[in-house]
Wavefront OBJ file of the C-alpha trace (Angstrom):
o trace
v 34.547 -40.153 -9.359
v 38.013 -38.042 -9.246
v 37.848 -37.445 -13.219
v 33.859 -35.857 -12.252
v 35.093 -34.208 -9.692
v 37.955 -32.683 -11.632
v 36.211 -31.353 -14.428
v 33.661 -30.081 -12.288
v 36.560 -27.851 -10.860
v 37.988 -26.923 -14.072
v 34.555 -26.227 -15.290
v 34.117 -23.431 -11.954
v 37.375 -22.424 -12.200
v 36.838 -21.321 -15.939
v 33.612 -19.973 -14.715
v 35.388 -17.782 -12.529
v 37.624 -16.654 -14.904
v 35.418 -15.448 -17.062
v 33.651 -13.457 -15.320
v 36.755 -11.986 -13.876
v 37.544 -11.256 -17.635
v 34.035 -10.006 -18.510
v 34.314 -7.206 -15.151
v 37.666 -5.600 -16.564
v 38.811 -4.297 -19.608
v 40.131 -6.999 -21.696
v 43.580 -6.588 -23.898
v 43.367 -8.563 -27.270
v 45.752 -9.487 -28.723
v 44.935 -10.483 -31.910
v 43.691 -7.981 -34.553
v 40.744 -9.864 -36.390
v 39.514 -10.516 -33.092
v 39.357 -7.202 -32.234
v 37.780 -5.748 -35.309
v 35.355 -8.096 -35.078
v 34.456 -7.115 -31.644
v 34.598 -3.529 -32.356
v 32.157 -3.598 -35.508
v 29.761 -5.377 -33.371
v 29.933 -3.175 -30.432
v 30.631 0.052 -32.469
v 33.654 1.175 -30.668
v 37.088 2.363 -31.937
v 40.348 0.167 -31.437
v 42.733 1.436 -29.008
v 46.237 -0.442 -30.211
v 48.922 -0.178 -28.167
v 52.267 -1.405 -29.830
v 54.445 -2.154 -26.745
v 58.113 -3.496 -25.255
v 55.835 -4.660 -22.223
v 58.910 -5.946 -20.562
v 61.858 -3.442 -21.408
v 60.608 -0.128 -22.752
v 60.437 2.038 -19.966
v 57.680 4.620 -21.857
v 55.257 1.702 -22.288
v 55.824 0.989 -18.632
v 54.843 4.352 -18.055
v 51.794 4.310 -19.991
v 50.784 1.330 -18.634
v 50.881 2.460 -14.925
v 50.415 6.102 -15.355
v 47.344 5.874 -17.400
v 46.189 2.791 -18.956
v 45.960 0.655 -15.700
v 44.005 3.848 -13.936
v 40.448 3.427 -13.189
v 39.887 6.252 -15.254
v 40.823 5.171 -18.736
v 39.246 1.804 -17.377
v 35.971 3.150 -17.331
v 36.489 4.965 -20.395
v 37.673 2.082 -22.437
v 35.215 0.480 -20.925
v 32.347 2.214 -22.312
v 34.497 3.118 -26.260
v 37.141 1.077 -27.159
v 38.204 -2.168 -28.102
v 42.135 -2.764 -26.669
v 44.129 -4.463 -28.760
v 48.270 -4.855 -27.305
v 51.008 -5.651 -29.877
v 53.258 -6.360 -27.892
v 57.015 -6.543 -28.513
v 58.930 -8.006 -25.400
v 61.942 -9.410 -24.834
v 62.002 -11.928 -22.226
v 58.167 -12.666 -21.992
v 57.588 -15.404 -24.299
v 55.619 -15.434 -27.634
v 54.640 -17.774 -29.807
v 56.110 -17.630 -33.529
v 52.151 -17.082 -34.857
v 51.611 -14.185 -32.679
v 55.671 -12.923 -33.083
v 54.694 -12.682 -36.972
v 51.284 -11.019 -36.310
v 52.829 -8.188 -34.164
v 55.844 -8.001 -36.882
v 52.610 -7.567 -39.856
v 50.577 -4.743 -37.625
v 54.082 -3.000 -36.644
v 54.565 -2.889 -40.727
v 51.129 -2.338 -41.838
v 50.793 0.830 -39.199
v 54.542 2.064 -39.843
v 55.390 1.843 -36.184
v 58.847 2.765 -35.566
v 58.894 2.910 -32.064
v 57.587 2.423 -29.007
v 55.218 3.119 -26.993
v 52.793 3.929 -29.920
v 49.239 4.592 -29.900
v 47.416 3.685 -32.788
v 43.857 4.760 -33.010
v 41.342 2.829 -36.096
v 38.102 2.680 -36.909
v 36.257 -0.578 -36.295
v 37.019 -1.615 -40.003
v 40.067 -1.131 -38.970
v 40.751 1.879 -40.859
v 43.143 4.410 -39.271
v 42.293 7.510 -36.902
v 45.117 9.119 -35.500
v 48.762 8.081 -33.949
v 49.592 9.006 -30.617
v 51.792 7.795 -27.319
v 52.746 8.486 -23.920
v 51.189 12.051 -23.004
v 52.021 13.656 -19.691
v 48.978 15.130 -18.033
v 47.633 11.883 -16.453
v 44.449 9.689 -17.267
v 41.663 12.351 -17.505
v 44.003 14.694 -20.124
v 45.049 11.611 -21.715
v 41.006 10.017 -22.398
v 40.233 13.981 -23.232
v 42.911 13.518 -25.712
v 41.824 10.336 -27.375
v 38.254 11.538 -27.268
v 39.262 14.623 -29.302
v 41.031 12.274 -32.009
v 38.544 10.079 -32.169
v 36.319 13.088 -32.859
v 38.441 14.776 -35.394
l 1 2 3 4 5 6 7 8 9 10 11 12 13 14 15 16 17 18 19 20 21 22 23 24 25 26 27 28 29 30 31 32 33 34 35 36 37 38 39 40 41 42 43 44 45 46 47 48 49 50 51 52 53 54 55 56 57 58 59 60 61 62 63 64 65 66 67 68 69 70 71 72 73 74 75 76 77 78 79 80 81 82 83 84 85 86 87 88 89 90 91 92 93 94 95 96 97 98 99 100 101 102 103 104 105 106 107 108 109 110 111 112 113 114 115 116 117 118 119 120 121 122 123 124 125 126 127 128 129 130 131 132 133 134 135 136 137 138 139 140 141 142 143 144 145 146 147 148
């Protein structure tokens, strides 16, 4: 009767989680994934190589436009979100340490925070970063490279 009871618990609590997922923008972090994901729901990829933990530009970003309703809406609607992150004291596992390592290399990213706009194959758009102007200058300006 507990083990019943427990998995029935597990089983609602992944429900909820899921749909908590499914109502916000979700950040992928692995690149197949998200390729796959944008081919099928024709979007762009949005990937944001990242210090998460140290960098204080990717902080910025983060807070000053990608957590903002407004690009949450707008990613919403166009983009697949891919992080690669880079931290220092959040933990990684060694797969995902050499998958950022192969995107970083691939993409020629030399610092941080960089924006790296591609295709849904995956196929490169444009390279951008932190822009000061807030969320609606900063979707205008990834609407415009998307569009070039």
């Amino acid at each position: 009767m507990k083990r019943t009871l427990s998995m029935l618990v597990f089983g609602l609590t992944l429900m909820f989680i899921q749909q908590a997922q499914a109502a916000e923008n979700i950040w992928h972090v692995d690149f197949d994934l998200a390729k796959k994901i944008a081919q099928q729901e024709n979007k762009s990829i949005f990937a944001n190589f990242s210090g998460s933990d140290w960098c204080h530009w990717c902080k910025k970003l983060d807070k000053d436009i990608l957590k903002t309703e407004e690009f949450q809406t707008y990613a919403k609607d166009n983009l697949v979100l891919l992080l690669v992150d880079f931290p220092k004291r959040t933990k990684q596992t060694k797969r995902q340490i050499e998958h950022n390592r192969a995107l970083a290399n691939e993409f020629n990213v030399r610092g941080f925070p960089t924006v790296i706009l591609l295709k849904a194959n995956g196929t490169l758009i444009s390279v951008t970063g932190y822009r000061y102007g807030g969320p609606k200058a900063y979707v205008e300006h990834i609407e415009k490279l998307i569009k070039d």
